[in-house]
PQR file of N, CA, C, O and H, with PARSE charges and radii, in Angstrom:
ATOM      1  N   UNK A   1      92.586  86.086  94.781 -0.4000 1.5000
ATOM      2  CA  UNK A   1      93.902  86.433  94.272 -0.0000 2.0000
ATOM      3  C   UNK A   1      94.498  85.208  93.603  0.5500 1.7000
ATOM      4  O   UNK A   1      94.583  84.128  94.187 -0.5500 1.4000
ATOM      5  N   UNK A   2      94.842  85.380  92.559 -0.4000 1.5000
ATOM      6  CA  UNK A   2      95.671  84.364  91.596 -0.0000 2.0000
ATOM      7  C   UNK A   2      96.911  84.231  92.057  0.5500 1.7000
ATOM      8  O   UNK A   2      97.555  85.263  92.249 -0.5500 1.4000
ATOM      9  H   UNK A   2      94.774  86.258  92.085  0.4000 1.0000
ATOM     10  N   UNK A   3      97.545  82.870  92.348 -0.4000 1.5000
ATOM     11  CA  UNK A   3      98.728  82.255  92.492 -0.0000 2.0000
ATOM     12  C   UNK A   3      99.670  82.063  91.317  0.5500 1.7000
ATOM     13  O   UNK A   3     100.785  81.559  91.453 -0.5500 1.4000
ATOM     14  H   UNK A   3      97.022  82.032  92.192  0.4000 1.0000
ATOM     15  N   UNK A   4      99.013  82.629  89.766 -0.4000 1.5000
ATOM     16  CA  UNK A   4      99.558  82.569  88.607 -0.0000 2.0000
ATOM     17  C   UNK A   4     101.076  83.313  88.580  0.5500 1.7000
ATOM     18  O   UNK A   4     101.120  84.504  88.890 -0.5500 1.4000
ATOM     19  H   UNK A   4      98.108  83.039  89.656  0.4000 1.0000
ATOM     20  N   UNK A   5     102.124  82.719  88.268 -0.4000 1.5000
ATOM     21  CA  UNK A   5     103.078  83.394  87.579 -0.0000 2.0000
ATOM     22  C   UNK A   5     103.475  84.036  86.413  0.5500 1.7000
ATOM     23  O   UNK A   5     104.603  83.595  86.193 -0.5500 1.4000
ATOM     24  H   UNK A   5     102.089  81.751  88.016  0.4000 1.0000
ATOM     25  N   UNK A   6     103.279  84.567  85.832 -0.4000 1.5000
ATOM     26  CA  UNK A   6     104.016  85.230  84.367 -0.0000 2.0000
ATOM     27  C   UNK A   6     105.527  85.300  84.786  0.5500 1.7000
ATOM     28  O   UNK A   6     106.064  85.504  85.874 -0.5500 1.4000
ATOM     29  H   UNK A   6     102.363  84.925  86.011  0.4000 1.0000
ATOM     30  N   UNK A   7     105.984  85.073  83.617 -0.4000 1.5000
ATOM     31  CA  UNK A   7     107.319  85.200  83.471 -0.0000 2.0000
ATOM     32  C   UNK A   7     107.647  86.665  82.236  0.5500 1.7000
ATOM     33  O   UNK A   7     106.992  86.937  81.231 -0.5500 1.4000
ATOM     34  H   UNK A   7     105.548  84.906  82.732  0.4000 1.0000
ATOM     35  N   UNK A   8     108.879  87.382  82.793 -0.4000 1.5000
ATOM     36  CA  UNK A   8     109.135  87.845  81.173 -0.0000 2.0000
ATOM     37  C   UNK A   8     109.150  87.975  80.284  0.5500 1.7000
ATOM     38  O   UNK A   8     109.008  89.078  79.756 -0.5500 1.4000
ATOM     39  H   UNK A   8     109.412  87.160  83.610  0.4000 1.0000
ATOM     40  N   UNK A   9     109.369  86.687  79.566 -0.4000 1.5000
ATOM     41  CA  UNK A   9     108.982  86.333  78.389 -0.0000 2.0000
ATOM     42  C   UNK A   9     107.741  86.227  78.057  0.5500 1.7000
ATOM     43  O   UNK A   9     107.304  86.639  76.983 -0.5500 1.4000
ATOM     44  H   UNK A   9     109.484  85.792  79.995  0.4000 1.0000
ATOM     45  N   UNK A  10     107.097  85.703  78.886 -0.4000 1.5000
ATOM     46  CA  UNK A  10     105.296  85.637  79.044 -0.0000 2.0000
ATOM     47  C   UNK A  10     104.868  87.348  78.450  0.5500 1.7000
ATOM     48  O   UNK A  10     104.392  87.765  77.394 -0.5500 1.4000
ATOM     49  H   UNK A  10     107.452  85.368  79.758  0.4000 1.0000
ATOM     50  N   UNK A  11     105.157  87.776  79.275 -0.4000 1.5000
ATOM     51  CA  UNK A  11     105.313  89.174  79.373 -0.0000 2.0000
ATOM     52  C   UNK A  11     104.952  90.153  77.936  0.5500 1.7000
ATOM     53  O   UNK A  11     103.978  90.822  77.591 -0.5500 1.4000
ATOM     54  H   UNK A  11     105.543  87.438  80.133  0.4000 1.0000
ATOM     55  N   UNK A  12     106.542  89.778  77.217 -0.4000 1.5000
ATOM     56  CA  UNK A  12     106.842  90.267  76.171 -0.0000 2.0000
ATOM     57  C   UNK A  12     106.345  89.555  74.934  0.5500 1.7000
ATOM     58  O   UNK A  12     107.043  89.752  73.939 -0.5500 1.4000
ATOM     59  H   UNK A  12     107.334  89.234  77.497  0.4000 1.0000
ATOM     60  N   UNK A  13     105.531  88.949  74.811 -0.4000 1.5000
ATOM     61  CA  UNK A  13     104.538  88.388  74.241 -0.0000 2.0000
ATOM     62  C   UNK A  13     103.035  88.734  74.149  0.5500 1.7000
ATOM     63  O   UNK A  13     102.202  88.444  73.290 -0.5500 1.4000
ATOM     64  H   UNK A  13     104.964  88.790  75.619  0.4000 1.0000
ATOM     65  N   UNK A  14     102.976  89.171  74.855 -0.4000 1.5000
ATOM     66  CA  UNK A  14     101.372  90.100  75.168 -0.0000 2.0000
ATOM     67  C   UNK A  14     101.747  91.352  74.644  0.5500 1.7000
ATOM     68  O   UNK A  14     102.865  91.805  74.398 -0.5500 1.4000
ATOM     69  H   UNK A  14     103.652  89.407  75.553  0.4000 1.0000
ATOM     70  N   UNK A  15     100.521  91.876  74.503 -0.4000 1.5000
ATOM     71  CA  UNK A  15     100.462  93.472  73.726 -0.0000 2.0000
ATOM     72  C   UNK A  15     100.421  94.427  75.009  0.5500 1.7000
ATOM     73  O   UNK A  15     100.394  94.212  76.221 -0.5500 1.4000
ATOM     74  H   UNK A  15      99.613  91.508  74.703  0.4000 1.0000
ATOM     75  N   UNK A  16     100.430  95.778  74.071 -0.4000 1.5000
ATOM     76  CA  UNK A  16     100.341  96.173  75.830 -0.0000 2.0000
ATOM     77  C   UNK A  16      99.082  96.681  76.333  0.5500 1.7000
ATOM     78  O   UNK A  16      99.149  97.640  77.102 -0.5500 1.4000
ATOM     79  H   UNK A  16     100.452  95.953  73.086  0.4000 1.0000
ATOM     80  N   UNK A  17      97.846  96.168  76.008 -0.4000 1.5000
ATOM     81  CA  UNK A  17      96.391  96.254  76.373 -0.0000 2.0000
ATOM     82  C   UNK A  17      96.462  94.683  77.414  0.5500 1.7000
ATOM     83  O   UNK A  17      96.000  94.500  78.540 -0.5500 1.4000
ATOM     84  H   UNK A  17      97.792  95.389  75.383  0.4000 1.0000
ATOM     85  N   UNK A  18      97.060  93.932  76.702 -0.4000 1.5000
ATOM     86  CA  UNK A  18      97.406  92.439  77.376 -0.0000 2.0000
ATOM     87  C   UNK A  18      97.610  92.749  79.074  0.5500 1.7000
ATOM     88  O   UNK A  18      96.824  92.584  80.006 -0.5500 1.4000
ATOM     89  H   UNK A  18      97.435  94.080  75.787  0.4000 1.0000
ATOM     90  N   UNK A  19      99.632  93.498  79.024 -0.4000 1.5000
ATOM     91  CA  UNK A  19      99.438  93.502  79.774 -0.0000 2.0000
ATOM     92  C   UNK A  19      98.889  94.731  80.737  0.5500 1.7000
ATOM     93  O   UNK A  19      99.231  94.746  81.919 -0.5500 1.4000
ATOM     94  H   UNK A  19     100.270  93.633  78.266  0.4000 1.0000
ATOM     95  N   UNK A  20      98.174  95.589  80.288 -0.4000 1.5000
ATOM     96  CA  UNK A  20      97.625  96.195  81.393 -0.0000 2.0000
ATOM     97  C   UNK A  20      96.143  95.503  81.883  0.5500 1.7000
ATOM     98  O   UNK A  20      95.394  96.142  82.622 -0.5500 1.4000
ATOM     99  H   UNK A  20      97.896  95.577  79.327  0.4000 1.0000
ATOM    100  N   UNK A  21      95.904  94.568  81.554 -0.4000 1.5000
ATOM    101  CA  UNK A  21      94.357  93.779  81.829 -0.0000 2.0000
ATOM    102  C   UNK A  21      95.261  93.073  83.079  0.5500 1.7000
ATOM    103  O   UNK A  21      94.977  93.234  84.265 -0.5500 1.4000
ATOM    104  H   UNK A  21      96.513  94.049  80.954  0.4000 1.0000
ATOM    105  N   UNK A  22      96.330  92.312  82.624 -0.4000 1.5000
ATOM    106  CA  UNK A  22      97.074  91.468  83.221 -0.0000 2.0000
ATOM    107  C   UNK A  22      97.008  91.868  84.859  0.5500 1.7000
ATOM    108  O   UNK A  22      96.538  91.278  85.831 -0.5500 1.4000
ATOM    109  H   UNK A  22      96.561  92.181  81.660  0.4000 1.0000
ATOM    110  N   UNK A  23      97.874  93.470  84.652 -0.4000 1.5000
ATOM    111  CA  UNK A  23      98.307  94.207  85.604 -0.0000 2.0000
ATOM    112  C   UNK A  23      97.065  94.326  86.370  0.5500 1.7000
ATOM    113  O   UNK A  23      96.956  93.514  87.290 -0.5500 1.4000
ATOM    114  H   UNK A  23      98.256  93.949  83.862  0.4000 1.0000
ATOM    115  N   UNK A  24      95.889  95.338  86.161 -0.4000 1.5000
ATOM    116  CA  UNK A  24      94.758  95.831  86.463 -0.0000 2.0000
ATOM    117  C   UNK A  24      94.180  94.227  87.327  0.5500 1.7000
ATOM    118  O   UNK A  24      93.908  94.430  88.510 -0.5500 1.4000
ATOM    119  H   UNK A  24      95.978  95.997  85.414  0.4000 1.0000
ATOM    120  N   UNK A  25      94.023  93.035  86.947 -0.4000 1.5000
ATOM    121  CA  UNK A  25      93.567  91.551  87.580 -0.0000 2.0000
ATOM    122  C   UNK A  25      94.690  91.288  88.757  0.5500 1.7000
ATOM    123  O   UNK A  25      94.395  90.546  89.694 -0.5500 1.4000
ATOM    124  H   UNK A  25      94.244  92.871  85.986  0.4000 1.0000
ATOM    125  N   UNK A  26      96.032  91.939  88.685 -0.4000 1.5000
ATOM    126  CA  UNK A  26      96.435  91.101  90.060 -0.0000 2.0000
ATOM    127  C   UNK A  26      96.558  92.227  91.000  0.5500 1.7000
ATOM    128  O   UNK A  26      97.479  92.341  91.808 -0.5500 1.4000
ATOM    129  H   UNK A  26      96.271  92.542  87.925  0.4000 1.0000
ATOM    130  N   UNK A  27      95.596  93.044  90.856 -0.4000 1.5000
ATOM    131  CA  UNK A  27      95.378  94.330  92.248 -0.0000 2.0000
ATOM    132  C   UNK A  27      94.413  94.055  93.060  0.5500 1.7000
ATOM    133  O   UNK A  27      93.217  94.263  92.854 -0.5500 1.4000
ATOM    134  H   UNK A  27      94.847  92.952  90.199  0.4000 1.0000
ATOM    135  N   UNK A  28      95.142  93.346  94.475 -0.4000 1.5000
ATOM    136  CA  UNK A  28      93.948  93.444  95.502 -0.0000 2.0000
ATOM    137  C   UNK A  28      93.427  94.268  96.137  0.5500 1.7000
ATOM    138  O   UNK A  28      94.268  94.778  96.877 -0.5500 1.4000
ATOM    139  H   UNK A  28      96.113  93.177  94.643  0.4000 1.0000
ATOM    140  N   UNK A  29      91.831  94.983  96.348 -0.4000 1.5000
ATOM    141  CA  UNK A  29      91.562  96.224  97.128 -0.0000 2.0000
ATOM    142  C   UNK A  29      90.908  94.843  98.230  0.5500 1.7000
ATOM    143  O   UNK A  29      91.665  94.108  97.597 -0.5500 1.4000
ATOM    144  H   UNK A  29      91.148  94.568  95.747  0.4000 1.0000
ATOM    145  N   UNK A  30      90.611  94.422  98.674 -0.4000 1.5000
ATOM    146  CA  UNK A  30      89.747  93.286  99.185 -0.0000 2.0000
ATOM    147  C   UNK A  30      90.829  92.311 100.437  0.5500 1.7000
ATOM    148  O   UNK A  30      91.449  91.299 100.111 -0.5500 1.4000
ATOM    149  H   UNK A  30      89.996  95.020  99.188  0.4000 1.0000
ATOM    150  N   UNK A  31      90.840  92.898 101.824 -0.4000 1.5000
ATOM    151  CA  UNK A  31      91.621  92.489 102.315 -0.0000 2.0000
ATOM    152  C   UNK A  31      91.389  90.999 102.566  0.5500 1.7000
ATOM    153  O   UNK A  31      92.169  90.054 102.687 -0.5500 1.4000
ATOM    154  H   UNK A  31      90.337  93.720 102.090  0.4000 1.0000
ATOM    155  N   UNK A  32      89.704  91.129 102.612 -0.4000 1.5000
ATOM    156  CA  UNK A  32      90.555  89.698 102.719 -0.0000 2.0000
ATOM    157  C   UNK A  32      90.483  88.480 101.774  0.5500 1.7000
ATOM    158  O   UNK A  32      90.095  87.346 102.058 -0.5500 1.4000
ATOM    159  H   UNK A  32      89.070  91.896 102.513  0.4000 1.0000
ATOM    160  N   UNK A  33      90.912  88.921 100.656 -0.4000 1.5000
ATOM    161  CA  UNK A  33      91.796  88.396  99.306 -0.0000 2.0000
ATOM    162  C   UNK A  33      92.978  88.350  99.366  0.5500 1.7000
ATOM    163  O   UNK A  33      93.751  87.805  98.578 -0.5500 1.4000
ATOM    164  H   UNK A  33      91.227  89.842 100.425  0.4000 1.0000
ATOM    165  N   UNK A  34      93.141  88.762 100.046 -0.4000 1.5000
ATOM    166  CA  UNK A  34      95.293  89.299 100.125 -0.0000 2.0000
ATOM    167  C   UNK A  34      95.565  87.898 101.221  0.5500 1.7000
ATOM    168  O   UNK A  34      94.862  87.037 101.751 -0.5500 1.4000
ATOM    169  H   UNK A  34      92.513  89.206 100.686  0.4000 1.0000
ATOM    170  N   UNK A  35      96.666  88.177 101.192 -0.4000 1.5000
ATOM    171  CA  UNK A  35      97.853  86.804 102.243 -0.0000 2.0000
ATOM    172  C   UNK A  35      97.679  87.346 103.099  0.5500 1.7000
ATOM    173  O   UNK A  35      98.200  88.457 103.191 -0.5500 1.4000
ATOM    174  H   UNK A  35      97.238  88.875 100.761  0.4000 1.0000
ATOM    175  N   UNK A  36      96.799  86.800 104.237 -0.4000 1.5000
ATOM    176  CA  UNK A  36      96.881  87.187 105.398 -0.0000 2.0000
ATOM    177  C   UNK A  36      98.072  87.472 106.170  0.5500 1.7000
ATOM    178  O   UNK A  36      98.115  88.183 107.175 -0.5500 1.4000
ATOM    179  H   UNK A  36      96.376  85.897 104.163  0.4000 1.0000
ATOM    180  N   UNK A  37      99.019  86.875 105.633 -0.4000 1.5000
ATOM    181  CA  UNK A  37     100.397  87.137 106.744 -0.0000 2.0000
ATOM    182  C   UNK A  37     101.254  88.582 105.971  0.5500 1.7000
ATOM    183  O   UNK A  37     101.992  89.435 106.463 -0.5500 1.4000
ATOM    184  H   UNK A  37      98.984  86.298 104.817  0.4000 1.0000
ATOM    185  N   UNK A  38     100.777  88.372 104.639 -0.4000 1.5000
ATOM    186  CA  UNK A  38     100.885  90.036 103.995 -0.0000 2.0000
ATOM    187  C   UNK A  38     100.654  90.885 104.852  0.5500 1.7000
ATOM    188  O   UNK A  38     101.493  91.533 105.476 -0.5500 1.4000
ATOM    189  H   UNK A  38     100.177  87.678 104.240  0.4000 1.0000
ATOM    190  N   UNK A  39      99.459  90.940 104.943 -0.4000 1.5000
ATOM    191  CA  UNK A  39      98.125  91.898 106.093 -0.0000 2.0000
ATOM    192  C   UNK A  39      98.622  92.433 107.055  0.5500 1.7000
ATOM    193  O   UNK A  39      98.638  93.606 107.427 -0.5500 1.4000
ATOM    194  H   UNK A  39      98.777  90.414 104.436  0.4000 1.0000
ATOM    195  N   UNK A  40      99.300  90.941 107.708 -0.4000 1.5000
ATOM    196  CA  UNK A  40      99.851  90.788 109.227 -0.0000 2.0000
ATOM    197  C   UNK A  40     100.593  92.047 109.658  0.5500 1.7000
ATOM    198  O   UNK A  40     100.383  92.821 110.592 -0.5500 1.4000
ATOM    199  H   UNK A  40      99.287  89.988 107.406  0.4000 1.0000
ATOM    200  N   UNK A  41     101.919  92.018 108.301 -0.4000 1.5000
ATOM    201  CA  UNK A  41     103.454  92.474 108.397 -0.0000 2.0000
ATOM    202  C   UNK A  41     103.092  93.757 108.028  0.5500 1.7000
ATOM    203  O   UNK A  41     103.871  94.567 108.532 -0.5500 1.4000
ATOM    204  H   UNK A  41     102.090  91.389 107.542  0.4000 1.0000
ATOM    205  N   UNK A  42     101.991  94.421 107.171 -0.4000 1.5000
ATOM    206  CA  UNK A  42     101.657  95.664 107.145 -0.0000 2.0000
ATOM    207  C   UNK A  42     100.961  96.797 107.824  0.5500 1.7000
ATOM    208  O   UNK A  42     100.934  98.024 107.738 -0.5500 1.4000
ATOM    209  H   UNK A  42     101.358  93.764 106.763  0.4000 1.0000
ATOM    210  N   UNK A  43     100.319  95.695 108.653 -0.4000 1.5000
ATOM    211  CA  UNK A  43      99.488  96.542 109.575 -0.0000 2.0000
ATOM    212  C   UNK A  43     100.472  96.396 110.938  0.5500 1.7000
ATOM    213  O   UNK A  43     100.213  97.274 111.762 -0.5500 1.4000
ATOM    214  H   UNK A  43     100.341  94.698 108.723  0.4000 1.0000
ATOM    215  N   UNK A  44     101.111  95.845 111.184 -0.4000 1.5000
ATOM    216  CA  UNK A  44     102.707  95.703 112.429 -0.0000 2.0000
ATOM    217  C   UNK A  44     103.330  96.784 111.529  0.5500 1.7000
ATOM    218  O   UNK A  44     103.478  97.649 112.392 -0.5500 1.4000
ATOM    219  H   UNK A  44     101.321  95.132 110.515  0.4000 1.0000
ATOM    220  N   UNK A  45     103.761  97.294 110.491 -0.4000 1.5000
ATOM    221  CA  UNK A  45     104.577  98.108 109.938 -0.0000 2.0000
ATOM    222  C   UNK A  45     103.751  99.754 110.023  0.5500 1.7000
ATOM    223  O   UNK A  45     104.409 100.794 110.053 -0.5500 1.4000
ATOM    224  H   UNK A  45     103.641  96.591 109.790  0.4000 1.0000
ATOM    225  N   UNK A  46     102.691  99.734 110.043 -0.4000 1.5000
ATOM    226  CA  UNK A  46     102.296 100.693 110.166 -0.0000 2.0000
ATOM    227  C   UNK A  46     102.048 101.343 111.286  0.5500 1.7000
ATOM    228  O   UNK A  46     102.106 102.555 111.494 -0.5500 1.4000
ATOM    229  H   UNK A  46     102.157  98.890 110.019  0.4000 1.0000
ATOM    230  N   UNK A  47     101.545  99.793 112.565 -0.4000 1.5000
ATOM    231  CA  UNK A  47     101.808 100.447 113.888 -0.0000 2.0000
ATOM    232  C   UNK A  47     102.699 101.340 114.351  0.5500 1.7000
ATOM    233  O   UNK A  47     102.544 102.418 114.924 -0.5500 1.4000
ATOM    234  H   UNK A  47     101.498  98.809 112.396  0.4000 1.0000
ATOM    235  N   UNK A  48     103.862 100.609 113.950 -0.4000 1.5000
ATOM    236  CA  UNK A  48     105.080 100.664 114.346 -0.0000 2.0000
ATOM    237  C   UNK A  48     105.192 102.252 113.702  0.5500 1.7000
ATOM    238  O   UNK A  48     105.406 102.941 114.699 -0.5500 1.4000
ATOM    239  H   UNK A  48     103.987  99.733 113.484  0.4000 1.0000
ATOM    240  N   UNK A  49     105.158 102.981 112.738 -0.4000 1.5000
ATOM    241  CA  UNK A  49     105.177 104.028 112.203 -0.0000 2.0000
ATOM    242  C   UNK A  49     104.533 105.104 112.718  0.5500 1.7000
ATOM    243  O   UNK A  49     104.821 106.286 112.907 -0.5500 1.4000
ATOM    244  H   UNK A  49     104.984 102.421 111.928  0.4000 1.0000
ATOM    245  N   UNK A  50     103.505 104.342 112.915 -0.4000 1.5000
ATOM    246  CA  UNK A  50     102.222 105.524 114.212 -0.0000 2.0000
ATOM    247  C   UNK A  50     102.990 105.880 115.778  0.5500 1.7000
ATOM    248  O   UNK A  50     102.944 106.877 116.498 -0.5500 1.4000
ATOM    249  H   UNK A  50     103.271 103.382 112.762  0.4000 1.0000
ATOM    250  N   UNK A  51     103.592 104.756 115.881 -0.4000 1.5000
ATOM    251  CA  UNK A  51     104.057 104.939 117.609 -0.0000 2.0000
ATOM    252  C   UNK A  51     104.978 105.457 117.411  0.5500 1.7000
ATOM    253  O   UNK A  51     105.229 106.165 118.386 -0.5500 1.4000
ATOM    254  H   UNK A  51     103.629 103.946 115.296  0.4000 1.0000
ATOM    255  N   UNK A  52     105.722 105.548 116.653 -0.4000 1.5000
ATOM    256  CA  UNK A  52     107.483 106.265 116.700 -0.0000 2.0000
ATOM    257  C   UNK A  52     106.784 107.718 116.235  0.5500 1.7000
ATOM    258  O   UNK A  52     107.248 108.623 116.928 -0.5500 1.4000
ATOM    259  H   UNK A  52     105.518 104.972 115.861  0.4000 1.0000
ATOM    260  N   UNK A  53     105.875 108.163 115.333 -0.4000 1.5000
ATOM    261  CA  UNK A  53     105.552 109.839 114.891 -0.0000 2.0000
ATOM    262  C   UNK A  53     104.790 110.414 115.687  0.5500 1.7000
ATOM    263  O   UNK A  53     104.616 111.611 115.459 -0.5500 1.4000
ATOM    264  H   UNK A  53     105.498 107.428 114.770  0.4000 1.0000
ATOM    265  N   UNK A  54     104.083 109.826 116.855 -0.4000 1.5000
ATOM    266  CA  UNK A  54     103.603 110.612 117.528 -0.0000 2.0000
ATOM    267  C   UNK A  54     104.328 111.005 119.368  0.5500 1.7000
ATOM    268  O   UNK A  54     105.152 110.403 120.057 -0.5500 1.4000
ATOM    269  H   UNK A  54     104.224 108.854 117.041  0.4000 1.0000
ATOM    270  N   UNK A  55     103.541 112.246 119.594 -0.4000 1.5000
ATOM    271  CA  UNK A  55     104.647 112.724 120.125 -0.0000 2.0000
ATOM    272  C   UNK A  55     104.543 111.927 121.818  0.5500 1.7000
ATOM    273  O   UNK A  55     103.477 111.788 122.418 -0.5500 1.4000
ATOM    274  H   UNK A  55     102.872 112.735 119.034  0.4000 1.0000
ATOM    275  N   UNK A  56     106.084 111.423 122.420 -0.4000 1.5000
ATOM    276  CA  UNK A  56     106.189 110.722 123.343 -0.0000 2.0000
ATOM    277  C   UNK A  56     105.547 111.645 124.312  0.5500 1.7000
ATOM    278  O   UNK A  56     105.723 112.861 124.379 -0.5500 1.4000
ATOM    279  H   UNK A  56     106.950 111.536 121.933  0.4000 1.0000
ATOM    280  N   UNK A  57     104.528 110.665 125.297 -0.4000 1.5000
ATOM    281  CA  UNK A  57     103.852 110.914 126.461 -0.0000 2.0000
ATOM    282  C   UNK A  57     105.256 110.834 127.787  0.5500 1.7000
ATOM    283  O   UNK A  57     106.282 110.154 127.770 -0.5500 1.4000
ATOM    284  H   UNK A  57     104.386 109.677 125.243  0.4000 1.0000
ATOM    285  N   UNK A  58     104.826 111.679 128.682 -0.4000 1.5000
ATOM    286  CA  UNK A  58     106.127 111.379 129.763 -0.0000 2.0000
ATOM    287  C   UNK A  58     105.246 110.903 130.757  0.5500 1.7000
ATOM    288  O   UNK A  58     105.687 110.518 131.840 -0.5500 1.4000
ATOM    289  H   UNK A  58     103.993 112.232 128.696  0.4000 1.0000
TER
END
């Protein structure tokens, strides 16, 4: 995963084949390419989503 910034202006300077190459290069499927502490907070967010929708045990 690229640490690169574009800016706006960057942006609006490229065509728009530009930026969909642009776009299409900063999509991670590859976890572990991604920020691990990304990872972290999504997979805690999803727990958290699983335990509250399923139905409480007594």
């Amino acid at each position: 995963m690229s640490d690169d910034i574009v800016t706006a202006a960057e942006l609006e300077k490229l065509n728009p084949a530009e930026r969909h190459e642009l776009f299409e290069a900063s999509i991670v499927t590859d976890l572990d390419e991604a920020p691990q502490q990304l990872v972290e907070e999504a997979r805690t967010r999803v727990q958290q989503r699983v335990a509250e929708s399923e139905p409480q045990r007594a």
